[in-house]
C-alpha positions as CSV (number, residue, x, y, z in Angstrom):
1,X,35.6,14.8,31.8
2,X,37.5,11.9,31.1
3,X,35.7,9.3,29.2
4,X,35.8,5.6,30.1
5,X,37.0,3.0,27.6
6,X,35.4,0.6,26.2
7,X,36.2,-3.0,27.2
8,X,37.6,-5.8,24.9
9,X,34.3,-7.5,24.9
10,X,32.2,-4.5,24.4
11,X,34.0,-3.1,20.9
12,X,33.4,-6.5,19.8
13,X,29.9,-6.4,20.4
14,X,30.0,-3.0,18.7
15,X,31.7,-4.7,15.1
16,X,29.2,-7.3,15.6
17,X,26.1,-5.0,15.6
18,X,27.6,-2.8,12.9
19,X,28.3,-6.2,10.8
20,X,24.4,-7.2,11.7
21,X,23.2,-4.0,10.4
22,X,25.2,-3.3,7.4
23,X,24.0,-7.1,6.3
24,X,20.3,-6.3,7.5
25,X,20.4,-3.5,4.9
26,X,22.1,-5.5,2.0
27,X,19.5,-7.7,2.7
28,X,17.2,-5.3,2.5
29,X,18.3,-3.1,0.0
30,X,19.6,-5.7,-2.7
31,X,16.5,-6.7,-4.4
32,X,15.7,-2.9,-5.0
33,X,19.3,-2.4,-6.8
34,X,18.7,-5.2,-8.6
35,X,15.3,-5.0,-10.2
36,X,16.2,-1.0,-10.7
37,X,19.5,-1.5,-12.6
38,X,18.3,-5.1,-14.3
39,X,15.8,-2.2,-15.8
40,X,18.3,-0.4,-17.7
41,X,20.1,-3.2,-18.8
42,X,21.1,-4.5,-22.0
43,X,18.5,-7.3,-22.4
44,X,20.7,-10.0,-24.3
45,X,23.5,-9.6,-21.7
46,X,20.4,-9.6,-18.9
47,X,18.8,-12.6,-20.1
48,X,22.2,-14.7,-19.9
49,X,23.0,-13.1,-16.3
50,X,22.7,-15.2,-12.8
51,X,22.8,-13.8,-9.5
52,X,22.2,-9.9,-8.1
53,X,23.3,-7.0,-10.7
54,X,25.1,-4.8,-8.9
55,X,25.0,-2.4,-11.4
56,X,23.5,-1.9,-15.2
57,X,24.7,-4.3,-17.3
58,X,25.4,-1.6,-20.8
59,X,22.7,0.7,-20.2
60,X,19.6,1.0,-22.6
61,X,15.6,2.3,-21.7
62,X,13.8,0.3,-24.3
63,X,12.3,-1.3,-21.4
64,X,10.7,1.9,-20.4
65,X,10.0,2.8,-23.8
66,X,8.1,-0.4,-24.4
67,X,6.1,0.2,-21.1
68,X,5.1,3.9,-21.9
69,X,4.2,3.4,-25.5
70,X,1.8,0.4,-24.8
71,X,-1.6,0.9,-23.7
72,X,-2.2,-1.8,-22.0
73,X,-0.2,-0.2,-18.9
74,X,-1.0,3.1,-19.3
75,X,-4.5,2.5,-19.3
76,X,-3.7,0.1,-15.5
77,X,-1.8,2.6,-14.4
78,X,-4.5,5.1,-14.7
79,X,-7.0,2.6,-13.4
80,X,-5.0,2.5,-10.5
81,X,-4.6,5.5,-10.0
82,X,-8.2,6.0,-9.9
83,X,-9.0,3.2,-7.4
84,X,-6.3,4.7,-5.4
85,X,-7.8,8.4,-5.0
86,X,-11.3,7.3,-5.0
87,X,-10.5,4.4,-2.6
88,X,-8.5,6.5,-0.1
89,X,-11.6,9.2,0.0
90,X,-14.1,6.3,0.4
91,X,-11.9,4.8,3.1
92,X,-10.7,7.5,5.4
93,X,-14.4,9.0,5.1
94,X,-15.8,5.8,6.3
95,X,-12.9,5.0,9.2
96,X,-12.8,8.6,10.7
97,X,-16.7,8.7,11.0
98,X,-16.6,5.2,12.4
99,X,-13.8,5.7,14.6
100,X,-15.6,8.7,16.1
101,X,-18.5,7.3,16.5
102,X,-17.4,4.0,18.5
103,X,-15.4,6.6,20.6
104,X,-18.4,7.7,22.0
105,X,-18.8,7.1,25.7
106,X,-22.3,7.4,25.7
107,X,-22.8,5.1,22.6
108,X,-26.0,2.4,22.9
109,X,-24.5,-0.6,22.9
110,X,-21.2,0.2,21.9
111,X,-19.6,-2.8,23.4
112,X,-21.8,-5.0,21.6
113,X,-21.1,-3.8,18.3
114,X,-17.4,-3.6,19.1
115,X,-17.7,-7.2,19.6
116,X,-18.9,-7.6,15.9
117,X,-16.4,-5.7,14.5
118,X,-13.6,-6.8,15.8
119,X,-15.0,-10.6,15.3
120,X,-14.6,-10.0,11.7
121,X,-11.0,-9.8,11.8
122,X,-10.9,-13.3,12.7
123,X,-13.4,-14.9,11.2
124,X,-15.0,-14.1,7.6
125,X,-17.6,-15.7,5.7
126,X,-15.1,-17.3,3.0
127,X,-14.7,-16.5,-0.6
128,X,-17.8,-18.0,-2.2
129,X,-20.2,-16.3,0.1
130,X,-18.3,-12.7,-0.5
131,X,-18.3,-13.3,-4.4
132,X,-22.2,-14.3,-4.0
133,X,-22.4,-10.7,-2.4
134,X,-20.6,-8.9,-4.7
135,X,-22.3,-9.9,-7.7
136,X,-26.0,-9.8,-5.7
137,X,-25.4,-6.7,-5.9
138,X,-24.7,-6.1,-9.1
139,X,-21.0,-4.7,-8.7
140,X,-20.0,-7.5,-10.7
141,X,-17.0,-6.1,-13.5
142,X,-18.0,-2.6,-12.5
143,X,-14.9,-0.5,-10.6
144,X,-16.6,-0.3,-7.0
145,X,-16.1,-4.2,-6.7
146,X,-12.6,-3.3,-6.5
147,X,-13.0,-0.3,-4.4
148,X,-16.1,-1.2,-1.9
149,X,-15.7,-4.6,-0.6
150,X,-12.2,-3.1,1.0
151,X,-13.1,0.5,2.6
152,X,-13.1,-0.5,5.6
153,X,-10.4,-2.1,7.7
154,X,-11.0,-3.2,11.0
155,X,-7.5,-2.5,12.3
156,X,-7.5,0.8,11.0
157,X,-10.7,1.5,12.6
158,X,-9.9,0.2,15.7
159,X,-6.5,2.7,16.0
160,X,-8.8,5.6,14.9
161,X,-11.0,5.1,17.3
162,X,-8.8,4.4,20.5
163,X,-6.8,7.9,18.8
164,X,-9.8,9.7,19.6
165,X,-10.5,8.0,23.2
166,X,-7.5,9.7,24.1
167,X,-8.6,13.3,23.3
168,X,-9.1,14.4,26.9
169,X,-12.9,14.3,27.4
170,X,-13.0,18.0,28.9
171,X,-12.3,19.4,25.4
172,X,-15.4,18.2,23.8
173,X,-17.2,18.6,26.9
174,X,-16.3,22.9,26.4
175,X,-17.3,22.3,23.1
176,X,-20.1,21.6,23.5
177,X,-21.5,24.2,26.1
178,X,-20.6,26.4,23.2
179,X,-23.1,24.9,21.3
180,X,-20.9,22.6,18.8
181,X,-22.7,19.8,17.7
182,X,-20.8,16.4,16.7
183,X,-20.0,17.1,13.2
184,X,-18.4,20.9,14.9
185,X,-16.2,18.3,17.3
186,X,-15.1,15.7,15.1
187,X,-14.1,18.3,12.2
188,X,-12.7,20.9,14.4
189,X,-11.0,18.7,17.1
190,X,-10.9,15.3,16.2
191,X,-9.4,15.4,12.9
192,X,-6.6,18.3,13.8
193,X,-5.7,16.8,17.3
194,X,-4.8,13.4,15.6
195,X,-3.4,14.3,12.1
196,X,-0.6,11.8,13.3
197,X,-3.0,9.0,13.5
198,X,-4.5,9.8,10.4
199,X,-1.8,10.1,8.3
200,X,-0.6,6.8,9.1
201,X,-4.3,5.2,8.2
202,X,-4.1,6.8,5.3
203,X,-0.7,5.7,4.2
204,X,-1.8,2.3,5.3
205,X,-4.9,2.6,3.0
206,X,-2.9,3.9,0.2
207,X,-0.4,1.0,0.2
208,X,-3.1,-1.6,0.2
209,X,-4.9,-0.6,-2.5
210,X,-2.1,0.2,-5.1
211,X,-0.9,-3.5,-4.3
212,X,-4.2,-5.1,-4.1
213,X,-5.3,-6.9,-7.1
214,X,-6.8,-9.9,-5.6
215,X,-10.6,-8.3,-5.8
216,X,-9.7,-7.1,-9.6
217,X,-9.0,-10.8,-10.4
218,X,-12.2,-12.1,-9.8
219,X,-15.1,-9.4,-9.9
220,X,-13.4,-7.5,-13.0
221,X,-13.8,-9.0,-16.4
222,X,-13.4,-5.9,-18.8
223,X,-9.7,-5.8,-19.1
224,X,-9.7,-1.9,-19.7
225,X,-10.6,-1.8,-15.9
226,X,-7.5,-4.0,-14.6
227,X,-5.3,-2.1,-12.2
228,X,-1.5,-2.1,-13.0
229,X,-1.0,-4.8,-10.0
230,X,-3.1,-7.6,-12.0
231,X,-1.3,-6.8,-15.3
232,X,1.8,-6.6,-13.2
233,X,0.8,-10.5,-12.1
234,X,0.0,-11.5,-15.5
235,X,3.9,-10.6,-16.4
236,X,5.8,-12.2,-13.2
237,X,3.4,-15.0,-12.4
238,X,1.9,-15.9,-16.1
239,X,5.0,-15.1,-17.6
240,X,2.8,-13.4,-20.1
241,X,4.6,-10.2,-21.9
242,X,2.9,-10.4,-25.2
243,X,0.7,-7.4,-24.6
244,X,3.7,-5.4,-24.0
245,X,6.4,-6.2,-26.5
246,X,3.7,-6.7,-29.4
247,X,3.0,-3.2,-28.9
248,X,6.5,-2.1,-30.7
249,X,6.2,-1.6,-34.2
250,X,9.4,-3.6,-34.2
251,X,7.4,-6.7,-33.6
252,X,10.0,-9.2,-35.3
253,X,13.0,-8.3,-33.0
254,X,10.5,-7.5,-29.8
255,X,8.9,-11.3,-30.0
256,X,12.0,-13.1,-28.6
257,X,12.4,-14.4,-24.9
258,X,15.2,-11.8,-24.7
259,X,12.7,-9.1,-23.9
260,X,11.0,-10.8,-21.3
261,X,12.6,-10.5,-18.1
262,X,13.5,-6.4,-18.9
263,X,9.9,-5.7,-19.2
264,X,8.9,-7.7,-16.1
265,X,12.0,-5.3,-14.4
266,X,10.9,-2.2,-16.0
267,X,7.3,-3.0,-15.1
268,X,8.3,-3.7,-11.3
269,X,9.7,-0.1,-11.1
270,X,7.0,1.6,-12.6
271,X,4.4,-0.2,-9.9
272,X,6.7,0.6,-7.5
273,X,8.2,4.3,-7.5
274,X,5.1,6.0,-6.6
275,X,5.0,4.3,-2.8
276,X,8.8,4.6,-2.7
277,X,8.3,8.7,-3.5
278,X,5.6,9.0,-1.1
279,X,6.7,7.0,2.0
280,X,9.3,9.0,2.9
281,X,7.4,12.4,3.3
282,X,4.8,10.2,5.7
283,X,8.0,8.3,7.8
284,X,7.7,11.2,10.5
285,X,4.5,10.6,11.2
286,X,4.3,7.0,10.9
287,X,5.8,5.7,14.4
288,X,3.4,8.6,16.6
289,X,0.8,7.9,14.8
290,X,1.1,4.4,15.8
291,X,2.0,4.5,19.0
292,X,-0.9,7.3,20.1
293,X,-3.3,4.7,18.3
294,X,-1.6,1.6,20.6
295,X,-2.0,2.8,24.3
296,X,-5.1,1.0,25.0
297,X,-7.6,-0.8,23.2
Protein backbone atom coordinates (compact mmCIF):
# COMPACT_ATOMS: atom_id res chain seq x y z
CA UNK A 1 0.00 0.00 0.00
CA UNK A 2 1.20 3.14 -1.01
CA UNK A 3 1.36 5.69 1.67
CA UNK A 4 0.11 9.28 1.34
CA UNK A 5 2.47 12.20 1.92
CA UNK A 6 2.24 14.48 4.12
CA UNK A 7 1.42 18.07 3.06
CA UNK A 8 3.64 21.24 3.39
CA UNK A 9 1.42 22.49 6.19
CA UNK A 10 1.14 19.28 8.06
CA UNK A 11 5.19 18.43 8.56
CA UNK A 12 5.28 21.87 9.86
CA UNK A 13 2.79 21.26 12.32
CA UNK A 14 4.76 18.06 13.09
CA UNK A 15 8.35 20.30 13.82
CA UNK A 16 6.14 22.49 15.67
CA UNK A 17 4.77 19.78 18.17
CA UNK A 18 8.09 18.13 18.31
CA UNK A 19 9.69 21.77 19.15
CA UNK A 20 6.57 22.12 21.85
CA UNK A 21 7.44 18.90 23.48
CA UNK A 22 11.15 18.79 23.50
CA UNK A 23 10.77 22.49 25.32
CA UNK A 24 7.79 21.09 27.62
CA UNK A 25 10.39 18.64 28.89
CA UNK A 26 13.41 21.05 29.28
CA UNK A 27 11.01 22.82 31.12
CA UNK A 28 10.29 20.16 32.98
CA UNK A 29 13.18 18.38 33.43
CA UNK A 30 15.74 21.43 34.01
CA UNK A 31 15.20 22.14 37.59
CA UNK A 32 15.83 18.34 38.47
CA UNK A 33 19.39 18.52 36.46
CA UNK A 34 20.08 21.36 38.22
CA UNK A 35 19.53 20.84 41.88
CA UNK A 36 21.07 17.05 41.19
CA UNK A 37 24.32 18.17 39.65
CA UNK A 38 24.48 21.72 41.81
CA UNK A 39 24.69 18.73 44.56
CA UNK A 40 28.00 17.46 43.53
CA UNK A 41 29.42 20.50 42.90
CA UNK A 42 32.39 22.26 43.93
CA UNK A 43 30.78 24.74 46.43
CA UNK A 44 33.20 27.88 45.94
CA UNK A 45 32.76 27.60 42.16
CA UNK A 46 28.72 26.91 42.99
CA UNK A 47 28.36 29.78 45.18
CA UNK A 48 29.74 32.28 42.43
CA UNK A 49 27.54 30.47 39.59
CA UNK A 50 24.27 32.11 37.91
CA UNK A 51 21.81 30.49 35.77
CA UNK A 52 20.94 26.36 35.31
CA UNK A 53 24.08 23.97 35.77
CA UNK A 54 23.97 21.82 33.15
CA UNK A 55 26.40 19.65 34.52
CA UNK A 56 28.65 19.35 37.93
CA UNK A 57 30.66 22.06 38.32
CA UNK A 58 34.30 19.88 39.60
CA UNK A 59 32.67 17.15 41.32
CA UNK A 60 32.84 16.65 45.27
CA UNK A 61 30.04 14.81 47.90
CA UNK A 62 30.84 16.73 50.97
CA UNK A 63 27.43 17.88 50.58
CA UNK A 64 26.18 14.41 51.16
CA UNK A 65 28.74 13.73 53.63
CA UNK A 66 27.58 16.68 55.69
CA UNK A 67 23.89 15.54 55.45
CA UNK A 68 24.50 11.88 56.46
CA UNK A 69 26.84 12.61 59.36
CA UNK A 70 24.51 15.15 61.00
CA UNK A 71 21.73 14.12 63.12
CA UNK A 72 19.61 16.51 62.82
CA UNK A 73 18.50 14.96 59.27
CA UNK A 74 18.86 11.60 59.97
CA UNK A 75 16.78 11.73 62.80
CA UNK A 76 13.74 13.83 60.14
CA UNK A 77 14.34 11.55 57.77
CA UNK A 78 13.48 8.71 60.05
CA UNK A 79 10.56 10.74 61.49
CA UNK A 80 9.38 10.83 58.15
CA UNK A 81 9.68 7.88 57.41
CA UNK A 82 7.61 6.88 60.18
CA UNK A 83 4.69 9.28 59.56
CA UNK A 84 4.84 7.97 56.09
CA UNK A 85 4.22 4.14 56.90
CA UNK A 86 2.15 4.70 59.84
CA UNK A 87 0.13 7.50 57.94
CA UNK A 88 -0.44 5.40 54.78
CA UNK A 89 -1.84 2.34 57.09
CA UNK A 90 -4.04 4.85 59.04
CA UNK A 91 -5.24 6.33 55.75
CA UNK A 92 -5.91 3.61 53.31
CA UNK A 93 -7.59 1.71 56.37
CA UNK A 94 -9.87 4.58 57.05
CA UNK A 95 -10.65 5.41 52.99
CA UNK A 96 -11.28 1.76 51.93
CA UNK A 97 -13.74 1.13 54.92
CA UNK A 98 -15.31 4.47 54.22
CA UNK A 99 -15.40 4.15 50.58
CA UNK A 100 -17.19 0.81 51.04
CA UNK A 101 -19.37 1.75 53.23
CA UNK A 102 -20.83 4.96 51.35
CA UNK A 103 -21.07 2.46 48.32
CA UNK A 104 -23.66 0.80 49.94
CA UNK A 105 -27.02 1.06 48.19
CA UNK A 106 -29.00 0.25 51.00
CA UNK A 107 -27.06 2.73 53.30
CA UNK A 108 -29.58 4.95 55.93
CA UNK A 109 -29.22 8.15 54.84
CA UNK A 110 -26.34 7.90 52.66
CA UNK A 111 -27.18 10.93 50.63
CA UNK A 112 -27.25 12.98 53.63
CA UNK A 113 -24.06 12.17 54.87
CA UNK A 114 -22.56 12.36 51.36
CA UNK A 115 -23.66 15.86 51.60
CA UNK A 116 -21.44 16.45 54.70
CA UNK A 117 -18.61 15.00 53.39
CA UNK A 118 -18.27 16.40 50.40
CA UNK A 119 -19.13 19.98 52.00
CA UNK A 120 -15.95 19.76 53.74
CA UNK A 121 -13.97 20.02 50.71
CA UNK A 122 -15.15 23.39 50.33
CA UNK A 123 -15.62 24.84 53.37
CA UNK A 124 -13.47 24.19 56.63
CA UNK A 125 -13.66 25.58 59.94
CA UNK A 126 -10.32 27.78 59.55
CA UNK A 127 -7.04 27.40 61.32
CA UNK A 128 -7.73 28.62 64.79
CA UNK A 129 -10.71 26.40 65.40
CA UNK A 130 -8.58 23.18 63.99
CA UNK A 131 -5.55 24.11 66.24
CA UNK A 132 -8.22 24.54 69.25
CA UNK A 133 -9.08 20.83 68.34
CA UNK A 134 -5.89 19.49 68.09
CA UNK A 135 -4.62 20.55 71.19
CA UNK A 136 -8.30 19.77 73.15
CA UNK A 137 -7.33 16.81 72.51
CA UNK A 138 -4.24 16.64 73.88
CA UNK A 139 -2.29 15.68 70.47
CA UNK A 140 -0.47 18.72 71.01
CA UNK A 141 3.67 18.07 70.08
CA UNK A 142 2.82 14.37 70.10
CA UNK A 143 3.41 12.48 66.41
CA UNK A 144 -0.42 11.73 65.71
CA UNK A 145 -1.00 15.66 65.35
CA UNK A 146 0.94 15.17 62.34
CA UNK A 147 -0.52 12.00 61.29
CA UNK A 148 -4.50 12.20 62.40
CA UNK A 149 -5.79 15.52 61.44
CA UNK A 150 -4.88 14.27 57.65
CA UNK A 151 -6.14 10.52 57.25
CA UNK A 152 -8.69 11.18 55.61
CA UNK A 153 -9.16 12.91 52.25
CA UNK A 154 -12.34 13.58 50.86
CA UNK A 155 -11.23 13.21 47.27
CA UNK A 156 -9.71 10.16 47.82
CA UNK A 157 -12.69 8.87 49.44
CA UNK A 158 -14.95 9.97 47.08
CA UNK A 159 -12.91 7.92 43.98
CA UNK A 160 -12.82 4.89 46.36
CA UNK A 161 -16.09 4.78 46.79
CA UNK A 162 -17.56 5.54 43.22
CA UNK A 163 -14.53 2.41 42.37
CA UNK A 164 -16.61 0.23 44.27
CA UNK A 165 -20.17 1.42 42.85
CA UNK A 166 -18.94 0.09 39.70
CA UNK A 167 -18.37 -3.49 40.89
CA UNK A 168 -21.38 -5.05 39.24
CA UNK A 169 -23.95 -5.52 42.04
CA UNK A 170 -24.64 -9.32 41.02
CA UNK A 171 -21.27 -10.23 42.41
CA UNK A 172 -21.87 -9.34 45.89
CA UNK A 173 -25.38 -10.20 45.58
CA UNK A 174 -23.77 -14.29 44.88
CA UNK A 175 -21.77 -13.55 47.61
CA UNK A 176 -23.79 -13.21 49.77
CA UNK A 177 -26.27 -16.22 49.23
CA UNK A 178 -23.13 -17.98 50.08
CA UNK A 179 -23.18 -16.65 53.23
CA UNK A 180 -20.28 -13.89 53.08
CA UNK A 181 -20.85 -11.27 55.34
CA UNK A 182 -19.47 -7.56 54.52
CA UNK A 183 -16.09 -7.82 55.90
CA UNK A 184 -15.96 -11.50 53.33
CA UNK A 185 -17.06 -8.89 50.28
CA UNK A 186 -15.01 -6.00 50.87
CA UNK A 187 -11.75 -8.14 51.62
CA UNK A 188 -12.36 -10.74 49.01
CA UNK A 189 -13.90 -8.60 46.15
CA UNK A 190 -13.63 -5.15 46.78
CA UNK A 191 -10.05 -4.74 47.51
CA UNK A 192 -8.76 -7.31 44.57
CA UNK A 193 -11.35 -6.05 41.87
CA UNK A 194 -9.96 -2.43 42.33
CA UNK A 195 -6.19 -2.80 43.17
CA UNK A 196 -5.97 -0.07 40.31
CA UNK A 197 -7.97 2.41 42.30
CA UNK A 198 -6.13 1.67 45.29
CA UNK A 199 -2.85 1.96 44.22
CA UNK A 200 -3.33 5.33 43.00
CA UNK A 201 -5.00 6.44 46.62
CA UNK A 202 -2.24 5.19 48.05
CA UNK A 203 0.40 6.78 45.98
CA UNK A 204 -1.66 9.95 46.41
CA UNK A 205 -1.47 9.46 50.28
CA UNK A 206 2.11 8.67 50.18
CA UNK A 207 3.12 11.88 48.30
CA UNK A 208 1.15 14.08 50.65
CA UNK A 209 2.50 13.10 53.56
CA UNK A 210 6.34 12.96 52.80
CA UNK A 211 5.77 16.70 51.55
CA UNK A 212 3.50 17.84 54.21
CA UNK A 213 4.98 19.70 56.96
CA UNK A 214 2.53 22.36 57.42
CA UNK A 215 0.69 20.31 60.53
CA UNK A 216 4.50 19.56 61.94
CA UNK A 217 5.02 23.38 62.01
CA UNK A 218 2.47 24.25 64.38
CA UNK A 219 1.37 21.15 66.65
CA UNK A 220 5.13 19.82 67.00
CA UNK A 221 7.38 21.58 69.28
CA UNK A 222 10.03 18.78 70.21
CA UNK A 223 12.44 19.23 67.39
CA UNK A 224 13.45 15.46 67.53
CA UNK A 225 9.95 14.81 66.08
CA UNK A 226 10.28 17.35 62.91
CA UNK A 227 9.84 15.43 59.64
CA UNK A 228 12.65 16.07 56.99
CA UNK A 229 10.11 18.46 54.96
CA UNK A 230 10.14 21.21 58.00
CA UNK A 231 13.92 20.97 58.37
CA UNK A 232 14.04 20.99 54.67
CA UNK A 233 11.93 24.60 55.06
CA UNK A 234 14.14 25.81 57.72
CA UNK A 235 17.16 25.52 55.00
CA UNK A 236 15.42 27.04 51.71
CA UNK A 237 12.99 29.33 53.36
CA UNK A 238 14.98 30.38 56.71
CA UNK A 239 18.12 30.16 55.04
CA UNK A 240 19.07 28.48 58.20
CA UNK A 241 22.10 25.66 57.68
CA UNK A 242 23.75 25.97 60.94
CA UNK A 243 22.53 22.73 62.21
CA UNK A 244 24.03 21.08 59.34
CA UNK A 245 27.40 22.45 58.61
CA UNK A 246 28.25 22.85 62.51
CA UNK A 247 27.95 19.23 62.59
CA UNK A 248 31.54 18.80 60.79
CA UNK A 249 34.27 18.64 62.97
CA UNK A 250 35.83 20.97 60.53
CA UNK A 251 33.63 23.77 61.96
CA UNK A 252 36.21 26.72 60.93
CA UNK A 253 36.09 26.02 57.14
CA UNK A 254 32.29 24.54 57.24
CA UNK A 255 30.92 28.11 58.82
CA UNK A 256 31.30 30.13 55.64
CA UNK A 257 28.28 31.21 53.22
CA UNK A 258 30.08 28.91 50.70
CA UNK A 259 28.49 25.87 52.12
CA UNK A 260 25.08 27.10 52.11
CA UNK A 261 23.53 26.73 48.92
CA UNK A 262 25.30 22.80 48.43
CA UNK A 263 23.61 21.66 51.50
CA UNK A 264 20.21 23.22 50.62
CA UNK A 265 20.94 21.11 47.02
CA UNK A 266 22.10 18.07 48.66
CA UNK A 267 19.21 18.33 51.12
CA UNK A 268 16.62 18.79 48.18
CA UNK A 269 17.84 15.40 46.68
CA UNK A 270 17.81 13.46 49.65
CA UNK A 271 13.83 14.68 50.32
CA UNK A 272 13.27 13.99 46.95
CA UNK A 273 14.67 10.48 45.62
CA UNK A 274 12.47 8.27 47.52
CA UNK A 275 9.10 9.63 45.45
CA UNK A 276 11.28 9.78 42.29
CA UNK A 277 12.19 5.80 42.91
CA UNK A 278 8.74 4.92 43.78
CA UNK A 279 6.57 6.73 41.14
CA UNK A 280 7.59 4.96 38.45
CA UNK A 281 6.76 1.40 39.63
CA UNK A 282 3.01 2.96 40.45
CA UNK A 283 2.87 5.02 36.65
CA UNK A 284 0.94 1.91 35.16
CA UNK A 285 -1.57 1.97 37.45
CA UNK A 286 -1.98 5.56 37.96
CA UNK A 287 -4.21 6.74 34.80
CA UNK A 288 -6.81 3.29 35.29
CA UNK A 289 -7.03 3.84 38.49
CA UNK A 290 -8.16 7.28 37.92
CA UNK A 291 -10.18 6.97 35.28
CA UNK A 292 -12.30 3.69 36.82
CA UNK A 293 -12.65 6.14 40.01
CA UNK A 294 -13.98 9.19 37.39
CA UNK A 295 -17.05 7.64 35.50
CA UNK A 296 -19.58 8.87 37.73
CA UNK A 297 -19.90 10.54 40.85
Amino acid sequence: MRKQKKSFFNRIFDVFNVFLMLLISFICLSPIVHVIFASVSDPKRLSLHKGIILKPLGFTTVGYSLIFSNSVILLSYLNTIFYLVSGLIISMTLTILGGYVLSRRNLLWGNVIMFFITFTMFFSGGLIPFYIVVTKLGLYNSRWAVILPSAVSVFNLIIMRTSFQEIPENIEESALIEGAGHLTILTRIMVPLSKATIAVIALFYAVSIWNSWFNASIFLKDRNKYPLQLVLKEILVMNDTSQVVTSSSDTTALNTDIYKPLVKYCTIVVSLLPVLCFYPFSQKYFIKGVMIGAIKG
